[in-house]
C-alpha positions in Angstrom: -13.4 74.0 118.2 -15.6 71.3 119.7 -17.5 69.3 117.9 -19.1 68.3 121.7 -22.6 69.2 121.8 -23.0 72.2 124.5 -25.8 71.7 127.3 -26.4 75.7 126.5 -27.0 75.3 122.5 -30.5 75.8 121.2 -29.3 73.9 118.0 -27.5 71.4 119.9 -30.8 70.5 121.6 -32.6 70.2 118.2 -30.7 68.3 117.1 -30.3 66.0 120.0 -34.3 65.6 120.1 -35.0 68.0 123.0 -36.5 71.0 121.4 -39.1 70.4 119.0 -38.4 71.6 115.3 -40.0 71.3 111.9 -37.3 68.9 111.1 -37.2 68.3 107.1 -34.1 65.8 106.6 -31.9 64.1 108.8 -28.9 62.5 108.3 -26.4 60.8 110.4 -24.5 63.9 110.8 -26.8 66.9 109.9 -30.5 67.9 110.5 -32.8 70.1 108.6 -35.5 72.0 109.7 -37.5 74.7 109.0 -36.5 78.1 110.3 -39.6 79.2 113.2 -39.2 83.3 111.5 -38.6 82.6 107.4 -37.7 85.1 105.6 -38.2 83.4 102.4 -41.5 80.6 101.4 -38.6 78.2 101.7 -36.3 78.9 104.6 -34.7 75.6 106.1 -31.8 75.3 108.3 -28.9 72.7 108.2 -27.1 72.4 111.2 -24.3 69.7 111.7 -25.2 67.6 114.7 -21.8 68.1 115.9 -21.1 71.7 117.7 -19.0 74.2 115.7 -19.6 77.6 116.7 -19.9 78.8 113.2 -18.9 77.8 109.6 -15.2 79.5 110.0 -14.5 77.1 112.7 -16.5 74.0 110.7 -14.9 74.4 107.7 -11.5 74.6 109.5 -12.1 71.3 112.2 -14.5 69.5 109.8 -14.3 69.9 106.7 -15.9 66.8 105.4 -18.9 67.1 108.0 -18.9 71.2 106.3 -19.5 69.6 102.6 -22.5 66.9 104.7 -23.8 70.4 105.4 -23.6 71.7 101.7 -24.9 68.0 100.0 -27.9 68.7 102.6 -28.3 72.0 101.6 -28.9 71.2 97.7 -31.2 68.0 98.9 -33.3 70.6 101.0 -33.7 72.7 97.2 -34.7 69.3 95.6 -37.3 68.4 97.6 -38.7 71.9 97.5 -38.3 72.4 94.1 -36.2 75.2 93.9 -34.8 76.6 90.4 -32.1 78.8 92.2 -31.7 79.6 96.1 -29.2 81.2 98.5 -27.5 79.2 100.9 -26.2 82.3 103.9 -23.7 81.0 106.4 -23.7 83.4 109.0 -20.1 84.2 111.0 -20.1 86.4 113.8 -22.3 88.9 115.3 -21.5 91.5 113.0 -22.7 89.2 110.3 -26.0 88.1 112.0 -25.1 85.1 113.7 -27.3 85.0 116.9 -26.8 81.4 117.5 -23.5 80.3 118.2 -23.9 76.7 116.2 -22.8 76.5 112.4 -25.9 76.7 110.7 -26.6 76.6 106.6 -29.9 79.0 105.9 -31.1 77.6 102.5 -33.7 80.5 101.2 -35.5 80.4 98.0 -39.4 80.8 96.6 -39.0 84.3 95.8 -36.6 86.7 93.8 -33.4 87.8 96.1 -31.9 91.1 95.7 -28.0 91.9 95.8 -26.4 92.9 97.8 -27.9 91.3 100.6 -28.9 93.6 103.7 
């Protein structure tokens, strides 16, 4: 648990303003942006600006910053429109989770099959 932003975080560095993004919606304590491989027409990211390694930990240390991250999440389907959407929260590299920031990926525009793969 950190909360700290990590001088070796991708994520950390979008949301500090050093790495360019496609950024969407920015709060005071989340950012937006559009993921740079979608898999979906709509595929945004919300990431809290704090560091949390993953939504586990977030939800845990921060739980009020981890429901900032769901509010965004829904504002993100607003703006775009969306009907319906998934909102995937990757934990651990058996799950997917190649960044090592807490990260929301909204994905929507298309028809979603279960279960995921």
């Amino acid at each position: 648990m950190s909360g700290e932003p990590q001088d070796d975080c991708l994520f950390c560095k979008i949301a500090e303003g050093h790495v360019p993004a496609t950024i969407v919606r920015e709060t005071d304590t989340t950012v937006a942006f559009r993921d740079i491989n979608p898999q979906a027409p709509t595929h945004v990211l919300v990431i809290p600006k704090a560091h949390y390694k993953d939504a586990a930990t977030l939800a845990t240390a921060a739980p009020a910053l981890a429901a900032d991250v769901l509010r965004e999440a829904q504002a993100v389907a607003d703006e775009d429109k969306l009907e319906s959407y998934r909102i995937v929260f990757n934990t651990g590299a058996g799950a997917g989770q190649t960044v090592w920031h807490a990260h929301a990926h909204i994905l929507g525009g298309r028809g979603m099959q279960w279960p995921p793969g």
